[in-house]
C-alpha positions in Angstrom: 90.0 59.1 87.5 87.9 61.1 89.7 89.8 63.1 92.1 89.4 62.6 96.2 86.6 64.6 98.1 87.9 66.5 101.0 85.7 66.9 104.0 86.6 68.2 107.6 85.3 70.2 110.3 85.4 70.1 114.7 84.7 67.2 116.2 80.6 66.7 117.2 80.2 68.8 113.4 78.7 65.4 112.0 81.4 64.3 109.4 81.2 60.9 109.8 77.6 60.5 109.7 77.7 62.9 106.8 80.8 61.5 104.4 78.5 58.0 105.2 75.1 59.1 102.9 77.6 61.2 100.5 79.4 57.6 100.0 76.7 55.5 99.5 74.9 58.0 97.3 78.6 58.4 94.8 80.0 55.1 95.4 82.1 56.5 97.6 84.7 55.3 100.1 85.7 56.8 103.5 89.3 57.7 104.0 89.7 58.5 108.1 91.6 61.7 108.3 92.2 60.8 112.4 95.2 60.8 114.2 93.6 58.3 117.3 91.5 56.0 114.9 94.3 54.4 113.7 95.2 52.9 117.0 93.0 49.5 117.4 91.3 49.5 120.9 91.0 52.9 120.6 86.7 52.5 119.9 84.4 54.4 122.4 86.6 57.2 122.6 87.6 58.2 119.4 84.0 57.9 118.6 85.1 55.5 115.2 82.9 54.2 113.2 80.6 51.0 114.3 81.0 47.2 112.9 78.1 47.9 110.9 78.9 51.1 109.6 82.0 49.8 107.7 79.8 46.9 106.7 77.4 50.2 104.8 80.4 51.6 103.2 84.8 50.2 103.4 86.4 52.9 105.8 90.3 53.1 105.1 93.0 53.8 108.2 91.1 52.5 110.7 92.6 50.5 113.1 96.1 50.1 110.8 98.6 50.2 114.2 98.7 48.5 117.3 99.2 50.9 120.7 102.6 49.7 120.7 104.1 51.0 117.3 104.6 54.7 116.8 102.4 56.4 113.8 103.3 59.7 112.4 102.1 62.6 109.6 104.2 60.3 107.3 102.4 56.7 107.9 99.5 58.6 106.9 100.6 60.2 104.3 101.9 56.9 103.0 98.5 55.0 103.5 96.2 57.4 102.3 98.3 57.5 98.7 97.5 53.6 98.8 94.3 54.2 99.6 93.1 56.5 97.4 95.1 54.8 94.6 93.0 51.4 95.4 89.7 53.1 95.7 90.1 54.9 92.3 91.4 51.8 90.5 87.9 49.9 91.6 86.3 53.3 89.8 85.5 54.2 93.4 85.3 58.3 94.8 87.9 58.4 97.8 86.4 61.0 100.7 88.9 62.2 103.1 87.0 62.2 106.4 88.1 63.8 109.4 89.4 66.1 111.7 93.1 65.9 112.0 94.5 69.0 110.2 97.9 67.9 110.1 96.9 65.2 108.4 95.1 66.9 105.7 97.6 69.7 105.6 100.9 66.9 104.6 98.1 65.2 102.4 97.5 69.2 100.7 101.2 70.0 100.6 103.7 67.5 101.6 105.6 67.1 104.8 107.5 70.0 104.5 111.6 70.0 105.7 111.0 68.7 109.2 113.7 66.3 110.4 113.2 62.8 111.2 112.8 62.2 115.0 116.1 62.0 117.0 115.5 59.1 119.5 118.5 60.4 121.9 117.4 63.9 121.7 114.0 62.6 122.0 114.6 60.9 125.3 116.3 63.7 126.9 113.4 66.1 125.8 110.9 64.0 127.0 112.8 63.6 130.7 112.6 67.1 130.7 109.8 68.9 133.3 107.5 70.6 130.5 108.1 74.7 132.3 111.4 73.6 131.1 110.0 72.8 127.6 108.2 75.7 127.6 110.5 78.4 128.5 113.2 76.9 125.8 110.3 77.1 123.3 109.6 80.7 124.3 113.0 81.9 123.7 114.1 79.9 120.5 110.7 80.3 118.9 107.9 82.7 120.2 105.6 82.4 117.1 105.4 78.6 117.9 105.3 78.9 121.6 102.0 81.7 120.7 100.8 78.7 118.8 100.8 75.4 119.8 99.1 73.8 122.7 100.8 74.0 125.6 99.1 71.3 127.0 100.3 69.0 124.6 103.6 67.5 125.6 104.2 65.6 122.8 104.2 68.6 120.5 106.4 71.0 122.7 108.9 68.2 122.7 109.0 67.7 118.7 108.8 71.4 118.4 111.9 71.7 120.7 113.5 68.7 118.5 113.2 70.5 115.5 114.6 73.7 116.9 117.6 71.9 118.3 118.3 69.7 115.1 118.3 72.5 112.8 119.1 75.6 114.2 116.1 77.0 113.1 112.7 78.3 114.5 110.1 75.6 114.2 107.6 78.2 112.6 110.0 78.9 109.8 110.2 75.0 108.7 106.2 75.1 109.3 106.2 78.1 106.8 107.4 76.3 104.0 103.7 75.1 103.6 101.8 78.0 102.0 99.9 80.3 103.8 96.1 78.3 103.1 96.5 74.6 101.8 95.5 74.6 98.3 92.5 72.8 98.1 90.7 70.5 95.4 88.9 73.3 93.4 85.1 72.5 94.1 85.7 69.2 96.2 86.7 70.4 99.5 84.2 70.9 102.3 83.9 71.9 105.7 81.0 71.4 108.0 80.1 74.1 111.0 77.1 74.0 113.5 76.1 77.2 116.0 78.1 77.0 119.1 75.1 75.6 121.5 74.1 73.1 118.9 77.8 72.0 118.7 78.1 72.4 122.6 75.0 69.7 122.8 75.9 67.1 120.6 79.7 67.0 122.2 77.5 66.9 125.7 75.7 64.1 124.6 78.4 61.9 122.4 80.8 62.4 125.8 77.6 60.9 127.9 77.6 58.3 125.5 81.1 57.1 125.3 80.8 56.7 129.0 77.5 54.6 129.3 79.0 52.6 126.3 82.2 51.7 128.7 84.8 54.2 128.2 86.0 53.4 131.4 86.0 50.0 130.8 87.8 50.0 127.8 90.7 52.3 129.0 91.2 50.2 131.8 91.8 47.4 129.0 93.7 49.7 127.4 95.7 50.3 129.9 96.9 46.5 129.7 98.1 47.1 126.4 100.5 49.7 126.8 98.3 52.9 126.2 100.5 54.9 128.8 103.8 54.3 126.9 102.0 55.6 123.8 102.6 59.0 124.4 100.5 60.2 121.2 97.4 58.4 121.9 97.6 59.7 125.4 96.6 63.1 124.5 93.7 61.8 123.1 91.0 63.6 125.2 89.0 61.3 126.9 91.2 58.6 127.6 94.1 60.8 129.3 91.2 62.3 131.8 89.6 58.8 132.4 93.3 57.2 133.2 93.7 60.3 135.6 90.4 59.2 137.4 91.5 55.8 137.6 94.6 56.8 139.2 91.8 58.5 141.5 92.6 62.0 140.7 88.6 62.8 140.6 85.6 61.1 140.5 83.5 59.8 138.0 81.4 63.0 137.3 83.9 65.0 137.6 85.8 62.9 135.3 82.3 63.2 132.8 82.7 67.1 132.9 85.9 67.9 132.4 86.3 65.1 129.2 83.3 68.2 127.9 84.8 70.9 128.5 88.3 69.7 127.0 86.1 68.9 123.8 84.3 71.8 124.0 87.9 73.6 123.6 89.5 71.1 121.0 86.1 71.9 118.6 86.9 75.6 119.0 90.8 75.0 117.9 89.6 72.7 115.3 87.1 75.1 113.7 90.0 78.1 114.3 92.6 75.8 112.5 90.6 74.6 109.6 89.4 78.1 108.9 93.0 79.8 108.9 95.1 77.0 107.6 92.6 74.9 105.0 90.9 76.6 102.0 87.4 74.8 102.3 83.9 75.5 101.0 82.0 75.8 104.2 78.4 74.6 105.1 76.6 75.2 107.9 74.1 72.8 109.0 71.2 73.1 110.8 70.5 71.2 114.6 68.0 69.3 112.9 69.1 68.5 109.4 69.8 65.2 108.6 73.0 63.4 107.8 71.4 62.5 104.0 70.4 66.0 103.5 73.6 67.7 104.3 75.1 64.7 101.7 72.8 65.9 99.2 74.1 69.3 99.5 77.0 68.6 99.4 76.5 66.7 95.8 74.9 69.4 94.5 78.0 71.6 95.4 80.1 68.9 93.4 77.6 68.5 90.4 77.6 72.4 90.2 81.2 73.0 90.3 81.9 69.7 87.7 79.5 71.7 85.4 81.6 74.9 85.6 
């Protein structure tokens, strides 16, 4: 059977638009590699994939959870391996799309000797003021406190879980996974842009999102129990538009800063997949299109299957 097709890269980079024309030129099927697109409701701001794009070409984990369950590294994990298994059975090419790299790393190696979630621990972590958070981190684990995001609330806490459960530095367990995820020899891709051409398509997808009814649709959201959903409140966009509808800032305001916080996820994103993943990268022009960075990238394939 043929083996999946690995493609990541920042967000803005172009996968989607990209694993699209390599799909429909291989008789392929897109696999999302997202940690947000799996949440239904979750449309304008996790930029996934329109109606009529899934019509073009079946897209896998997309809206799989409500807001109101928990999903974790090991759900996807678990769908994916169906996934992939279905596509290949109907003599279909699975293409892991996406920008998550947990996700692709636990798909690459496993999910490594992390302990299952401690739901009293959890609770009294999570009551904690995050300086708190952050200074335990700091002191039990310096390499992970260097690390992660400190930003990210929900990832100090499981950090600090981990720590607590096992008695062991969070970036030892990590280091179990080796030191760059062993790809798939000749079928794992990355895409890059220049940083202004980057900067301008995040500035103009974020000016989308809001014309389409971001605002709109968090306010929905919002019904539905997206502020209990800790994970998909870190989701840039929806966390700065809830602010604003608190009336923390105004709508401009609001518009900038969801850029600039995207502007800075692309640069961890690119960081992270450089570092961690082993991936054949392409860089792609402003004004190449989607279809000719696909045909590229089937060349790459066609080459390396002739090797």
């Amino acid at each position: 059977m043929t083996a999946p097709i690995l493609l990541a890269g920042p967000t803005a980079s172009g996968k989607s638009t990209v694993a699209l024309a390599l799909a429909e030129a291989i008789g392929g099927e897109i696999i999302s590699v997202d940690s947000m697109q799996v949440y239904r409701g979750l449309d304008l701001g996790t930029a996934k994939p329109t109606a009529a794009e899934r019509q073009r070409v079946p897209h896998h984990l997309i809206d799989v959870t409500e807001l109101t369950d928990a999903f974790d590294s090991a759900k996807f994990l678990a769908l994916a391996h169906a996934a992939v298994n279905d596509i290949r059975q109907r003599a279909r090419v699975p293409i892991l799309c996406g920008g998550t790299g947990l996700y692709f790393n636990v798909w690459l190696n496993g999910l490594g000797d992390s302990p299952p979630p401690d739901p009293v621990l959890r609770a009294e972590l999570e009551a904690k003021p995050l300086p708190e958070l952050l200074d335990e981190l700091a002191r039990q684990d310096l390499v992970t406190f260097d690390e992660i995001d400190l930003n990210n609330r929900r990832r100090v806490v499981r950090a600090v879980e981990v720590i607590r459960i096992t008695g062991r530095p969070f970036s030892l367990q990590r280091a179990a996974w080796p030191e760059r995820a062993p790809a798939l020899a000749g079928r794992s891709f990355g895409l890059l842009r220049n940083r202004e051409d980057l900067h301008r398509r995040i500035n103009r997808r974020v000016d989308e999102m809001f014309a389409a009814g971001l605002i709109e649709e968090t306010r929905g959201l919002l019904t539905r129990g997206l502020e209990a959903n800790r994970t998909a409140m870190q989701a840039i966009g929806y966390r700065q538009v809830v602010e604003h509808l608190r009336g923390e800032r105004g709508r401009l305001e609001t518009i900038e800063l969801v850029k600039q916080r995207t502007r800075q996820f692309a640069k961890r994103q690119a960081t992270w997949f450089r570092g961690q993943l082993d991936l054949d990268w392409l860089e792609v022009a402003p004004a190449e299109a989607p279809e000719a960075t696909a045909q590229r990238l089937q060349q790459k394939l066609t080459a390396s299957a002739n090797r």
